[in-house]
C-alpha positions in Angstrom: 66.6 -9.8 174.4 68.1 -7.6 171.6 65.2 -4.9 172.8 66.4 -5.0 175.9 70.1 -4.4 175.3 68.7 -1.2 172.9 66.2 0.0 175.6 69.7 0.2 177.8 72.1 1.7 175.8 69.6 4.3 174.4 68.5 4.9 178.0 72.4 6.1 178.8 72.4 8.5 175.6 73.9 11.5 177.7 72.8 14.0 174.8 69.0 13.1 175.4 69.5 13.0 179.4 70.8 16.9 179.0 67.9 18.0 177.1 65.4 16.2 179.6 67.6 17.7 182.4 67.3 21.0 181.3 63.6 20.9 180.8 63.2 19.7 184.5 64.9 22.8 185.3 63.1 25.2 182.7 59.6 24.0 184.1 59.8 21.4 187.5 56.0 20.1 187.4 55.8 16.2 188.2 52.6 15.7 185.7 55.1 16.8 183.2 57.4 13.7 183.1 55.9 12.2 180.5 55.7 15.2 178.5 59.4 15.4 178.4 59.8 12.2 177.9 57.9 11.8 174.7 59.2 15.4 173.4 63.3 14.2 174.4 62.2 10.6 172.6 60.8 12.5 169.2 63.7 14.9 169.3 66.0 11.5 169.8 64.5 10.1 166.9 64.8 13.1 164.8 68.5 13.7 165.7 69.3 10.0 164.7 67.1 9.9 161.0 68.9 12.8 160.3 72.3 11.8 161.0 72.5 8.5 159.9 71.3 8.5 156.4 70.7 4.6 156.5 68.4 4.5 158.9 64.4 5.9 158.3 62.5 7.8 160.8 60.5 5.8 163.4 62.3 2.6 163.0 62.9 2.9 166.8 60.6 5.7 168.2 59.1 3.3 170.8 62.5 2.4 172.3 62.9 5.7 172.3 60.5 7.1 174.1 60.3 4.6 176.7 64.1 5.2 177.4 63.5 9.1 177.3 60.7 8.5 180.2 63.2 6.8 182.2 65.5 9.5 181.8 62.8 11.8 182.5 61.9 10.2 186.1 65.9 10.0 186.9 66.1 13.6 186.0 63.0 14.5 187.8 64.4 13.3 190.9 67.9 14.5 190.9 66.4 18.2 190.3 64.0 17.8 192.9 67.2 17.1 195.1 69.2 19.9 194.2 65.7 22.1 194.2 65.3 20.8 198.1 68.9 21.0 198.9 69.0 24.7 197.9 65.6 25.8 199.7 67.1 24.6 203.1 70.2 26.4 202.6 67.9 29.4 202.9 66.4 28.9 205.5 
C-alpha cells in the first residue's frame, strides 16, 4: 500500500512531467515512450540523491521509472492532440 501511495505522488511530480513533455515535443515517435520514460525516471532519481543529502541513489529508481512511463503515455497523448488539432487548422 505505501508503494502505491509513492507510485502516485511521484507520478504527479510536475518537474519530471515538463521534462517528459518537452521531449514528446523535441522528438514525437510512439516507440519512444519508454525511452523517455526511463531517461525522465533516471534524471528524477538523480535530481532527488542530489538534493536530499539523506537519501542514496537508487533507493527508489523503480518507482520512478514506472511513474515517469506513466507520465510519458499522458504526455504522449496530450501532444499528439495538440499536434492533430494544429494540422487541421491547416488545412
Amino acid at each position: 500500500m505505501m508503494y502505491l501511495v509513492q507510485l502516485i505522488v511521484m507520478a504527479l511530480d510536475p518537474i519530471i512531467f515538463l521534462i517528459v513533455l518537452i521531449l514528446n515535443f523535441v522528438n514525437f515517435d510512439k516507440k519512444l515512450i519508454i525511452v523517455y520514460g526511463i531517461v525522465a525516471g533516471l534524471l528524477a532519481e538523480i535530481m532527488i540523491a542530489s538534493m536530499n543529502y539523506g537519501r542514496s541513489f537508487g533507493d527508489t529508481i523503480i518507482l520512478r521509472i514506472i511513474a515517469a512511463n506513466l507520465q510519458s503515455v499522458l504526455a504522449y497523448y496530450i501532444v499528439r492532440y495538440f499536434k492533430n488539432r494544429k494540422s487541421k487548422k491547416n488545412k
